[in-house]
Backbone as CSV, one residue per row, in Angstrom:
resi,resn,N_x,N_y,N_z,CA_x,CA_y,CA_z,C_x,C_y,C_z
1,UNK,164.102,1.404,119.503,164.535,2.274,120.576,165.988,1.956,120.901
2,UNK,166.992,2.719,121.338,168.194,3.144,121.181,168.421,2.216,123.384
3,UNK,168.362,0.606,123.013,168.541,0.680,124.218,168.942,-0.731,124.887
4,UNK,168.934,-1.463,126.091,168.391,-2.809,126.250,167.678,-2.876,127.747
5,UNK,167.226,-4.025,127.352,166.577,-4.867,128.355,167.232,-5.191,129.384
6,UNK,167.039,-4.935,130.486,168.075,-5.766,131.544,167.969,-6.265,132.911
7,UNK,168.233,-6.907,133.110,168.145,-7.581,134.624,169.179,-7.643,135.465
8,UNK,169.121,-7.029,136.886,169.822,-6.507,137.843,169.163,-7.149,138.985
9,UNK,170.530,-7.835,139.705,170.283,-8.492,141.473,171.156,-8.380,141.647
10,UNK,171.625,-8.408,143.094,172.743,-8.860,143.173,174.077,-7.799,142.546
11,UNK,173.704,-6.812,142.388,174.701,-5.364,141.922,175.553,-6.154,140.323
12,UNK,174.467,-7.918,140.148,175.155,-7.885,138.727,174.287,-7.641,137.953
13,UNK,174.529,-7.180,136.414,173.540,-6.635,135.309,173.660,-7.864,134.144
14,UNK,172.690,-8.253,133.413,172.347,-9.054,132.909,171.466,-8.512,131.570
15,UNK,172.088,-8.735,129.976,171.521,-7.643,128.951,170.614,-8.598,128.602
16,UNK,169.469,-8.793,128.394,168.966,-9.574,128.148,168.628,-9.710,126.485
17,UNK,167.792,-10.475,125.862,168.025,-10.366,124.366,166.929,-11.734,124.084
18,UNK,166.914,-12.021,122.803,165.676,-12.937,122.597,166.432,-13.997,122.885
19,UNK,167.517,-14.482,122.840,167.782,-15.920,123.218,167.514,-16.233,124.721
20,UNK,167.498,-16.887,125.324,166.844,-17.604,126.498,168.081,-17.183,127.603
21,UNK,167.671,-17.188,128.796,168.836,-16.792,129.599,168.064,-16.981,130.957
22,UNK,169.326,-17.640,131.918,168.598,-17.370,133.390,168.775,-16.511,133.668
23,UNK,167.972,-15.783,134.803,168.039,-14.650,135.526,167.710,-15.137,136.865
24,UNK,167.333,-16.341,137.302,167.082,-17.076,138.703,166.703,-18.118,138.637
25,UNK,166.989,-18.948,139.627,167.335,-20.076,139.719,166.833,-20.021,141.770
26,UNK,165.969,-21.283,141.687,165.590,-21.691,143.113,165.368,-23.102,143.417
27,UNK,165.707,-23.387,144.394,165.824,-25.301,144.432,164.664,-25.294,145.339
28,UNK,163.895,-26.437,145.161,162.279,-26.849,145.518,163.061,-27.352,146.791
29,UNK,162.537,-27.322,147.691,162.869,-28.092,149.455,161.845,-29.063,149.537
30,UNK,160.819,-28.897,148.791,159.608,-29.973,148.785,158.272,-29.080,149.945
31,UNK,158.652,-28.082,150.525,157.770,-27.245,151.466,156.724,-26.736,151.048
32,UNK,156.341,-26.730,149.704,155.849,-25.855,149.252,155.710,-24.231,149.534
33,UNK,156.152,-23.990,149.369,156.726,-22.278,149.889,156.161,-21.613,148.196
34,UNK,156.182,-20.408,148.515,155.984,-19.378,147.091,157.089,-18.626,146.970
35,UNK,157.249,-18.721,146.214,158.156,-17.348,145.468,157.725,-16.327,144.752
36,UNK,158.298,-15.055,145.552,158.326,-14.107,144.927,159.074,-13.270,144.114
37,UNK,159.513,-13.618,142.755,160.380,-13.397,142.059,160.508,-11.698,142.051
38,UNK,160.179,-11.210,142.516,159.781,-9.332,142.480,159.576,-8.750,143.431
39,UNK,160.141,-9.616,144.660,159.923,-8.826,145.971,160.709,-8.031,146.267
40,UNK,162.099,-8.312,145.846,163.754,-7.475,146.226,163.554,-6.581,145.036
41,UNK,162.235,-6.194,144.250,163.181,-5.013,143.063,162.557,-3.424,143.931
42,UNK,163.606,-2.979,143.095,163.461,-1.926,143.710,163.753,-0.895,142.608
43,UNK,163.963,0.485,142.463,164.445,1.478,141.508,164.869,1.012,140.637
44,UNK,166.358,0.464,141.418,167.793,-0.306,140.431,167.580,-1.394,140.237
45,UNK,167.137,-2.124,140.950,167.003,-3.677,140.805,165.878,-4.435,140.121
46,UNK,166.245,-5.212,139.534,164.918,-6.276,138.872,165.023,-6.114,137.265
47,UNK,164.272,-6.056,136.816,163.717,-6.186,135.261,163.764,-4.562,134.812
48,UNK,164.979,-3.967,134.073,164.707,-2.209,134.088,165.212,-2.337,132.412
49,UNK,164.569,-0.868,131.705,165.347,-0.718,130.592,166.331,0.476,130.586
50,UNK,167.336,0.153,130.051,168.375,1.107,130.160,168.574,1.651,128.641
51,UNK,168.241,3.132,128.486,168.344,3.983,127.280,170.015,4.496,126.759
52,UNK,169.687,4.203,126.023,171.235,5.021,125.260,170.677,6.526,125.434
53,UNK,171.781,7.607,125.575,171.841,9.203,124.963,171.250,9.552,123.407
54,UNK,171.197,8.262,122.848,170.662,8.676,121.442,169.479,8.015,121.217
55,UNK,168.835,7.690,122.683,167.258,7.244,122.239,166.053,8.159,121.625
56,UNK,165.326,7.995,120.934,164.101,9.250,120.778,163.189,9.342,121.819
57,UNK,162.911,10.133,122.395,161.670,10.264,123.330,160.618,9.902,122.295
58,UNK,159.297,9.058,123.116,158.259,9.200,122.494,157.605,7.846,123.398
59,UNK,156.386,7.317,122.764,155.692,6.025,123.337,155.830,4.881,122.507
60,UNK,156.546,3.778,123.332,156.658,2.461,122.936,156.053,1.141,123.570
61,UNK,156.188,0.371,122.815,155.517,-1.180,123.689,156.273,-2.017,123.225
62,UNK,156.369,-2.882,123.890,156.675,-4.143,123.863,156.410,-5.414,124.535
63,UNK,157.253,-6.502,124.522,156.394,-7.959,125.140,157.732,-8.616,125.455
64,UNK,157.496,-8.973,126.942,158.817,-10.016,127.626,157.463,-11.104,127.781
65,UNK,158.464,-11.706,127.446,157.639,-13.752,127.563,158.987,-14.288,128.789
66,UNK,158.273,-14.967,129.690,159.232,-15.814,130.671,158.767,-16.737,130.939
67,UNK,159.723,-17.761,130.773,159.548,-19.236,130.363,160.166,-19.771,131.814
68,UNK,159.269,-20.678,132.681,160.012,-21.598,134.033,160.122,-23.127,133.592
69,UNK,160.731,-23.260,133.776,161.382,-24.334,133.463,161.704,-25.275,134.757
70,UNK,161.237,-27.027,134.849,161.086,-27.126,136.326,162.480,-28.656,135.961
71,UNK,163.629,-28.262,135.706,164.473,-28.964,135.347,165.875,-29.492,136.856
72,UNK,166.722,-30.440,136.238,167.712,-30.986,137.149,168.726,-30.615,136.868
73,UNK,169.642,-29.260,138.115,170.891,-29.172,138.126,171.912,-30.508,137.316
């Protein structure tokens, strides 16, 4: 498909691709609190695919894998 993957916060865009990439980042306070990584998306915002003019219409699938990682700045 004629297109990419992308991730949008923050009015910045982010192409995403198979190599590994942050898209967020949150520091533990020790509170135990939850996160909701998908609460702020909206239309524009969050995890969207963006088509080229020369995509084909039709039905596709695919698979995002997201990897957390509980590492030190």
């Amino acid at each position: 498909m004629a297109g990419n993957l992308i991730y949008v916060s923050d009015n910045q865009t982010l192409t995403l691709s198979s190599a590994g990439q942050a898209v967020l980042t949150h520091v533990n306070t020790g509170s135990n609190i939850k996160t909701d990584v998908t609460s702020d998306w909206t239309a524009n915002q969050g995890l969207l695919l963006q088509t080229r003019s020369d995509a084909t219409p039709g039905q596709y699938t695919g698979e995002v894998t997201w990897t957390l990682q509980n590492t030190v700045e």
